[in-house]
C-alpha positions in Angstrom: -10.9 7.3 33.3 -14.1 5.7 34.6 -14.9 5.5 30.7 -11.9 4.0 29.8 -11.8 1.0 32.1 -15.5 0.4 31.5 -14.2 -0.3 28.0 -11.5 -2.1 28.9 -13.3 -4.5 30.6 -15.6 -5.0 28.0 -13.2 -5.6 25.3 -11.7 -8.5 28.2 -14.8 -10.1 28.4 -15.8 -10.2 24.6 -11.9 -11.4 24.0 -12.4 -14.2 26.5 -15.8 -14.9 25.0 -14.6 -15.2 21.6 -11.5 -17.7 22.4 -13.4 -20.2 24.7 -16.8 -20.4 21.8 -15.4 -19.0 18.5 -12.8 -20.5 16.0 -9.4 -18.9 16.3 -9.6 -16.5 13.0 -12.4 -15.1 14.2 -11.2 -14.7 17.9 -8.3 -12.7 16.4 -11.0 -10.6 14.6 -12.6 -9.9 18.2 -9.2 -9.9 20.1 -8.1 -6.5 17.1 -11.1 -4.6 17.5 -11.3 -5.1 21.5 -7.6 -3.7 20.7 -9.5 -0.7 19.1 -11.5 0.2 21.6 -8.9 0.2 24.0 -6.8 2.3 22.4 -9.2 4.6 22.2 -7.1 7.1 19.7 -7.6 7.0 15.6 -3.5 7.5 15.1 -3.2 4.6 16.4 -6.3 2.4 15.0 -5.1 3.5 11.5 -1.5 2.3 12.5 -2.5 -0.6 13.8 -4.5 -1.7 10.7 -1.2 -0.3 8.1 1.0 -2.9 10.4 -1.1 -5.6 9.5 -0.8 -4.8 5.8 2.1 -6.4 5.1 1.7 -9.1 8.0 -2.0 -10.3 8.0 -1.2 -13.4 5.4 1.3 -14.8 7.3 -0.9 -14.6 10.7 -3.7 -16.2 8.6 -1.3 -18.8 6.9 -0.1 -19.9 10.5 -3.8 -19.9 12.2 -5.1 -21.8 8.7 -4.1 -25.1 9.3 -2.1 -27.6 7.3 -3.8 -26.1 3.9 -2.8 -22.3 5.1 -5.8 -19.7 4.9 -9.3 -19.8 2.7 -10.4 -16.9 0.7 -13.6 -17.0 3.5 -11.1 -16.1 6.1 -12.5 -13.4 8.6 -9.3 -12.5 9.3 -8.8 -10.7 6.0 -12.0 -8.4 7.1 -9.9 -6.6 10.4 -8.3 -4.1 8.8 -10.9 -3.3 6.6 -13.2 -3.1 10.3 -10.3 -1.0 12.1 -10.4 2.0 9.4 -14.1 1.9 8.7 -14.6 2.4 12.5 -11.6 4.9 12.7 -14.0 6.9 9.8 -17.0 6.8 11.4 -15.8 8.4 14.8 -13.7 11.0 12.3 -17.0 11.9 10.4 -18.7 14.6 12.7 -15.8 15.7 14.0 -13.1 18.5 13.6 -13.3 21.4 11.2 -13.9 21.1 7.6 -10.5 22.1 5.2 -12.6 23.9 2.3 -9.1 23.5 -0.2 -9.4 20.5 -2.8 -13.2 20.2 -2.9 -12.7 18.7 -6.7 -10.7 15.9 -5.5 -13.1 14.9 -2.7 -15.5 15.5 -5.9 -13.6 12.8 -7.4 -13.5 10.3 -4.4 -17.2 10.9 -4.2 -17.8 9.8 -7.5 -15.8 6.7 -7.1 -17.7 5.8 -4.1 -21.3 6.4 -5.7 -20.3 4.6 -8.9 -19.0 1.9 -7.7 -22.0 1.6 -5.1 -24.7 2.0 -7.8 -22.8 -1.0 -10.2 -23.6 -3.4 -7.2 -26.8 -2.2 -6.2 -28.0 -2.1 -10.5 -26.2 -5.2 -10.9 -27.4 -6.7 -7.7 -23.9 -8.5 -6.9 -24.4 -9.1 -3.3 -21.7 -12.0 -3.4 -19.2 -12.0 -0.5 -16.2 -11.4 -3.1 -17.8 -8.7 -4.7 -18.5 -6.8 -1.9 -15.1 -7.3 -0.5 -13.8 -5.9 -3.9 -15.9 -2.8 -3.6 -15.1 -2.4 0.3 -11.4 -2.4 -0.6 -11.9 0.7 -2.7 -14.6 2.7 -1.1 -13.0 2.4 2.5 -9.4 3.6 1.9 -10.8 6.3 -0.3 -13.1 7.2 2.6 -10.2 7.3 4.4 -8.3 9.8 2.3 -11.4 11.5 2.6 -11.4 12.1 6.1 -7.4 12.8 6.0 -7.6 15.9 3.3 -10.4 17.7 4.7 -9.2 18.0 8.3 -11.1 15.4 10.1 -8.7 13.3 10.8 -5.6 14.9 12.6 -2.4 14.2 9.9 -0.8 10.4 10.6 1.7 10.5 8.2 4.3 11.1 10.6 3.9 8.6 13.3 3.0 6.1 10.0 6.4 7.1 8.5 7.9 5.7 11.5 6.3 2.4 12.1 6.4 1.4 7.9 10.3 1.8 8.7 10.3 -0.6 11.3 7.9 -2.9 10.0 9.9 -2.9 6.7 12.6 -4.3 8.9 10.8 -7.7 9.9 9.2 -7.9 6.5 12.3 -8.0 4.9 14.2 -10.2 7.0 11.4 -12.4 6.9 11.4 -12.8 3.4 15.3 -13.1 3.0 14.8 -16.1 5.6 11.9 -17.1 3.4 14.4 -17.5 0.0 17.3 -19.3 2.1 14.8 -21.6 4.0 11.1 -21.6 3.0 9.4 -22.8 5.8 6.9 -25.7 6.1 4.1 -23.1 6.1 5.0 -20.8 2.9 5.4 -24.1 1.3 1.9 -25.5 1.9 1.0 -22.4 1.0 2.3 -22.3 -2.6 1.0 -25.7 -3.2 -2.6 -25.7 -1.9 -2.9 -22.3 -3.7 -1.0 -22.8 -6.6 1.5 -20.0 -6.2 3.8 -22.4 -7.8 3.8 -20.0 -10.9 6.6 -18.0 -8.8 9.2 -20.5 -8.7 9.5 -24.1 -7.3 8.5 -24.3 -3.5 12.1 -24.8 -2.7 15.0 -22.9 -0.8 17.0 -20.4 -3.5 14.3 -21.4 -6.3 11.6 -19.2 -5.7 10.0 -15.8 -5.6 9.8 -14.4 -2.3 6.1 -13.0 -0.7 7.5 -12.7 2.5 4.4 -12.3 5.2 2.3 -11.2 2.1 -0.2 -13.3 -0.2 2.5 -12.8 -3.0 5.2 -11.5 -4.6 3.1 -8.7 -5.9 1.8 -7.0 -2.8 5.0 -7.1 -1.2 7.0 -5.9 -3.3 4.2 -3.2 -3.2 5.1 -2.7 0.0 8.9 -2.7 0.2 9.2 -0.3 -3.1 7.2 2.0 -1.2 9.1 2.2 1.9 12.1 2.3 -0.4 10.7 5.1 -2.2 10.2 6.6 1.3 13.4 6.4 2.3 14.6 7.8 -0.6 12.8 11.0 -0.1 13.9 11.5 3.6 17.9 10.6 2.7 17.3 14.0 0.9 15.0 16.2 3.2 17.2 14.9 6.4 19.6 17.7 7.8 22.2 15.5 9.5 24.3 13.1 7.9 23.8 10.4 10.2 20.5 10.1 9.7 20.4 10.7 6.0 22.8 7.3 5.8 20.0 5.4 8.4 17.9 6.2 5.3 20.1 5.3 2.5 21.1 2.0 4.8 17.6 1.3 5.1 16.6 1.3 1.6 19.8 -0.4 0.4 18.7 -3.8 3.1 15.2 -3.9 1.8 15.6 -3.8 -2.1 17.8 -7.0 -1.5 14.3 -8.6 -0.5 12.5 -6.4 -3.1 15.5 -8.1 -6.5 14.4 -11.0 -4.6 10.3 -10.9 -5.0 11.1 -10.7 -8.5 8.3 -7.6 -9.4 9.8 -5.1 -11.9 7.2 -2.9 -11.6 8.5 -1.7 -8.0 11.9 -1.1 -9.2 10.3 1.0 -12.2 8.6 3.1 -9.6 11.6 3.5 -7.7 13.7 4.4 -10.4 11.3 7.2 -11.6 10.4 8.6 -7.9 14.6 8.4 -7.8 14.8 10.4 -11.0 12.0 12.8 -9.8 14.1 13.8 -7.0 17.4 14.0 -8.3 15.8 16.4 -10.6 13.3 18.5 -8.9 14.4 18.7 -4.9 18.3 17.1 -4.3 21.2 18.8 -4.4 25.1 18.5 -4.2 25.7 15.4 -1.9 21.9 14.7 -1.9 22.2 14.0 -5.9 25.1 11.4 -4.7 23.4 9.3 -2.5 20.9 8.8 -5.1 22.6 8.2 -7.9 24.8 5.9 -5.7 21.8 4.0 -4.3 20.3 3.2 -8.0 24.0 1.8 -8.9 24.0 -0.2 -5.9 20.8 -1.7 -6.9 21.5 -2.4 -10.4 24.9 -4.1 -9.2 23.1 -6.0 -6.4 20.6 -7.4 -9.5 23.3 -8.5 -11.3 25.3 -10.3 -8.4 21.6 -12.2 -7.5 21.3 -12.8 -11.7 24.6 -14.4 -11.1 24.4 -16.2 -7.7 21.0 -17.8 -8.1 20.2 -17.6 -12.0 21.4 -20.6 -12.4 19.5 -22.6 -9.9 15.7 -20.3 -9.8 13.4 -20.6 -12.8 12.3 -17.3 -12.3 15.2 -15.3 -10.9 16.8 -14.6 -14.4 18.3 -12.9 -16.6 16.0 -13.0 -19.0 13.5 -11.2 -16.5 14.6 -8.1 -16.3 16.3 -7.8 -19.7 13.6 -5.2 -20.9 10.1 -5.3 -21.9 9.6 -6.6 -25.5 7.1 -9.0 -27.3 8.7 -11.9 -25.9 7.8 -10.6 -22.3 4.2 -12.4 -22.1 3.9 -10.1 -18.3 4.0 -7.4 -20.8 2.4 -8.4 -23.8 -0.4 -9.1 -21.4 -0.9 -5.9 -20.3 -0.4 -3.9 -23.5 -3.6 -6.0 -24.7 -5.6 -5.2 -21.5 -5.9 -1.5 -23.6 -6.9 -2.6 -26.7 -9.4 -5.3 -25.1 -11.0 -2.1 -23.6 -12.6 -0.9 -27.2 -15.5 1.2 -26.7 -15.6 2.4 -22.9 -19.0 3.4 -23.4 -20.1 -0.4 -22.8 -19.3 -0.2 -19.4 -21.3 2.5 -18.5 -22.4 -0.4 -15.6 -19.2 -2.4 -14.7 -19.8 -6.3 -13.6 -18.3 -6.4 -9.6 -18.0 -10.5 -10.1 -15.6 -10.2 -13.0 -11.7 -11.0 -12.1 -9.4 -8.8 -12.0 -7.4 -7.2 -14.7 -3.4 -6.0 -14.7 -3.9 -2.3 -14.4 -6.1 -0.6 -11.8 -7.8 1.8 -14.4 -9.2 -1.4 -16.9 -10.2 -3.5 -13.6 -12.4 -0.8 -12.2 -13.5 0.0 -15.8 -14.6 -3.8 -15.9 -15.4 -4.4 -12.1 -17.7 -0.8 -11.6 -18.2 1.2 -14.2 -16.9 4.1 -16.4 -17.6 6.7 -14.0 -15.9 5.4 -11.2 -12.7 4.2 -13.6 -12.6 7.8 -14.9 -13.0 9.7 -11.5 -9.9 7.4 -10.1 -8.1 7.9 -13.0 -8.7 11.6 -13.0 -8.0 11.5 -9.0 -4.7 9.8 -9.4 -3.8 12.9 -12.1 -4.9 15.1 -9.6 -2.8 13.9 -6.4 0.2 13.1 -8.9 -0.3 16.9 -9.6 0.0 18.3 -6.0 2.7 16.0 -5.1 5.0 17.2 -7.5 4.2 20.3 -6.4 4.8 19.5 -3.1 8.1 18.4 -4.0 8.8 21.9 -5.7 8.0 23.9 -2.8 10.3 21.5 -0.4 7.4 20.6 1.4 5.8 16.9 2.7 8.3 15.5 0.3 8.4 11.7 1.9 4.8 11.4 1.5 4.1 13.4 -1.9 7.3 10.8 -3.4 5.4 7.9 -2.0 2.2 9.1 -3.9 4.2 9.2 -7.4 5.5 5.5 -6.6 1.9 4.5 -6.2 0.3 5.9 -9.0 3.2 4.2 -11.3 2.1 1.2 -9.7 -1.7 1.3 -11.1 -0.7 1.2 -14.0 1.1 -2.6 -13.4 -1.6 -4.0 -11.6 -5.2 -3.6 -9.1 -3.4 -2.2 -6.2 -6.6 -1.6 -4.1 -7.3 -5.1 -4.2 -5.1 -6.0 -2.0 -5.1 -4.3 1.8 -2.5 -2.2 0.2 -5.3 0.1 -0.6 -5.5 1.3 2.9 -1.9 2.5 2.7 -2.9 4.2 -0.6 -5.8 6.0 1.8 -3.1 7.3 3.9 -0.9 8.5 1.3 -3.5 10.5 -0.8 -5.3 11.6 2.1 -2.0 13.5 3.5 -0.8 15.0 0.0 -4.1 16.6 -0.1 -4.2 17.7 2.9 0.1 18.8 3.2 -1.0 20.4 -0.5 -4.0 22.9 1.0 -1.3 23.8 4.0 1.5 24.4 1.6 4.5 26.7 3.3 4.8 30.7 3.0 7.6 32.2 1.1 10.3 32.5 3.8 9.7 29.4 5.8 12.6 27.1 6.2 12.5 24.8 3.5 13.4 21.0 3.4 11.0 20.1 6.4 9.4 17.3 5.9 6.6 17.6 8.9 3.3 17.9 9.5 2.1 21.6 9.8 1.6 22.4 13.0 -1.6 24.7 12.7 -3.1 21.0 11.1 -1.9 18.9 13.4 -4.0 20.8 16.0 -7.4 20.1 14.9 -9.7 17.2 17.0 -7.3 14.0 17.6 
């Protein structure tokens, strides 16, 4: 206890240091790891930096001023601080899980290719650093997670993305009706105008995100989550807290405007109804995705007429007159020879699909390791699913990999949430169940959860 309090009092004094001398982003960067320290347990680090996944914009939007935040923010660097300190007091510690060396293999690779294309290309640059921190950490992460390092989190995550998905989705239903004075500076000083008009009922909702993107990220994979459990639950009641649950939030989700989350949830719906429910659990499914598709057609109707963006034409299909598609069918064929990005270039932007943007970014090697890795996980989560076992979590994994193919989903803080999720499949998947044990559980294993907190 002596320890602790020692701590404590340190964290107090660096807090009160940093709010009478530094600027109030960075304060809040002292003030979270002080936070850290005091908590003095990893769980709760790592859910500490998942909450502020969906919330961090809208804390740097209200601390930035009239303009909102800058892309030099510190505040943006927090959760990226919280894991990589969760990682490094997880590293010597607890006994090494020998199962799934080859996808560790993989993550390795990732992290040494991607290392090598900034130390050969010598992009030291703040952004491109950043980039390459938002991939190597959460992959560290699901490092630590699968080989028994880190004690499982899902569970206690599970939990606090389902009430978190609460306040981010209420928030961004307020933000459609009323868009306040903040969000608004916010799409004008960063030209996020291309989601709508910064008006009430005429835009795309971001919620406490940067974008629409990223939080629809978010919300599809809650929903996706809540899909799962509706169907692993034993009791009725809490099977429809589920169901309820996912039904509130994909009012938010129609509202974002991202058809790529509804894609993944309609497949991670499909992959369920066909692999793992049964009877009444096939119901609720197929009952939830014709709740949905009738909810899109009420919002087509209600706000079509006023919103730019919200309509019809959007989610008629994708064809050649969708240039969101058109645009990422050519990302492929603007690949050509692979082989010419043996070294990637960390300062180029961005591409549409997670694969071609760390093809372009860092290299071939680390493009093809993450692509096989994503195979790989995909893999054990479906056979997760088969064996009625750390269903929630493996369902959440098949969402996600869906996703990178729509878009750069680790370059957003989203990618810690990704560390989490693959972590855990690959570590539920080398502690599968006997033949004989109860099936439906969605839990951590016991014997797991035992090793060094």
């Amino acid at each position: 206890m002596g320890i602790f309090y020692s701590l404590c009092t340190i964290a107090a004094v660096f807090a009160v240091f940093a709010a009478l001398y530094l600027p109030i982003q960075m304060t809040l960067v002292v003030l979270g790891l002080a936070i850290a320290f005091i908590l003095l347990d990893r769980t709760r680090i790592i859910a500490l930096a998942v909450f502020l996944v969906p919330t961090l914009s809208l804390v740097r939007r209200l601390t930035g001023g009239e303009k909102g935040y800058t892309d030099a923010d510190p505040l943006i660097l927090l959760p990226i601080l919280l894991v990589a300190i969760v990682i490094a007091a997880s590293w010597s510690n607890g006994r090494v899980i020998a199962r799934h060396v080859f996808a560790r293999g993989l993550i390795g690779g990732v992290i040494v290719g991607t290392a090598a294309t900034v130390i050969l290309r010598g992009a030291f640059s703040i952004s491109a650093l950043f980039f390459a921190g938002l991939l190597i950490v959460p992959l560290l992460l699901s490092w630590v997670l699968s080989d028994g390092r880190l004690a499982p989190v899902w569970n206690p995550i599970r939990t606090m993305l389902a009430v978190v998905s609460i306040l981010a989705g209420t928030y961004g239903i307020i933000q459609f009706f009323f868009l306040p004075t903040w969000d608004r500076a916010w799409m004008i000083t960063s030209q996020l105008t291309s989601i709508g008009q910064p008006e009430p009922l005429k835009v795309r909702i971001f919620g406490a995100s940067e974008s629409p993107g990223p939080y629809a990220l978010f919300l599809g994979l809650v929903i996706t989550m809540c899909l799962a459990s509706a169907v692993v639950e034993r009791q009725l009641g809490q099977r429809l807290i589920w169901i309820a649950l996912g039904s509130f939030l994909t009012l938010p989700l129609l509202l974002s405007g991202v058809r790529s989350a509804l894609v993944g949830i309609a497949i991670a719906a499909v992959v369920m109804i066909l692999i793992r429910a049964r009877g009444l659990q096939r119901v609720f499914l197929v009952a939830f995705l014709a709740g949905a598709y009738y909810l899109l057609k009420a919002i087509l109707s209600r706000f079509g007429g006023s919103s730019t963006i919200l309509t019809t034409d959007r989610y008629t299909g994708f064809s050649a007159q969708d240039d969101s598609f058109v645009a990422r069918v050519r990302l492929f064929s603007g690949v050509g020879n692979p082989l010419k990005y043996i070294i990637g270039n960390p300062n180029l932007p961005n591409a549409d699909n997670l694969f071609v943007s760390t093809l372009f970014r860092f290299g071939l090697i680390p493009a093809s390791c993450l692509l096989v890795l994503f195979l790989v996980v995909t893999w054990l989560a479906l056979r997760n699913i088969v064996d009625n076992h750390a269903e929630s979590v493996s369902l959440c994994a098949i969402f996600i990999s869906v996703q990178a193919f729509f878009g750069p989903i680790f370059d957003t803080l989203f990618g810690i949430v990704i560390g989490v999720v693959f972590g855990s499949v690959l570590a539920f998947a080398s502690r599968r169940p006997k033949v004989g044990v109860i099936p439906g559980l969605d839990r951590d294993l016991r014997a797991h959860s035992r090793l060094a907190a």
